[in-house]
N, C-alpha and C positions, 0 to 999 in steps of 0.2 A: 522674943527669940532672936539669937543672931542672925544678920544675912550670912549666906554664902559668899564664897566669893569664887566668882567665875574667870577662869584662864582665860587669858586672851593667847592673838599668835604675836608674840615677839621674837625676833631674831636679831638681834643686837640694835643698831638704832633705827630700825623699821617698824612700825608699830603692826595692829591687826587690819587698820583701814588698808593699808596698800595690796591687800590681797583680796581676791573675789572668789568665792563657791561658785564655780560652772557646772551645771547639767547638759550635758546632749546625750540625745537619742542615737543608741548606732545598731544596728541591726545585725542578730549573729548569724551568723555564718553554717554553726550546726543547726538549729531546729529553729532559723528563720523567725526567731520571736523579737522582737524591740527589748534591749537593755538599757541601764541608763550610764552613763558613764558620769561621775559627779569626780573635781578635784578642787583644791585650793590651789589655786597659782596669784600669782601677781600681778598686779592691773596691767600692768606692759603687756603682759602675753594673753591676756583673751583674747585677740582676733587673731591668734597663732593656737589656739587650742579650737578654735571652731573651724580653722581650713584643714 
């Protein structure tokens, strides 16, 4: 069988490693339950997505 081939994130000459999947916990506001907040951003800004 053939493999797949899987997408990576490119955006012109940045490849998929400069970017990280963040998860935090924020807690809503209506019914008080824990959600997760998940994004891709760029290794520069996770300690700007967790303040």
């Amino acid at each position: 069988m053939a493999k797949k081939v899987v997408a990576t994130l490119r955006d012109g000459n940045t490849d998929g490693r400069s970017y990280s999947k963040v998860i935090k916990m924020v807690k809503s506001p209506k019914t008080g339950a824990y959600i997760f907040d998940e994004k891709m951003v760029p290794n520069e800004q996770v300690k700007e997505f967790f303040k």
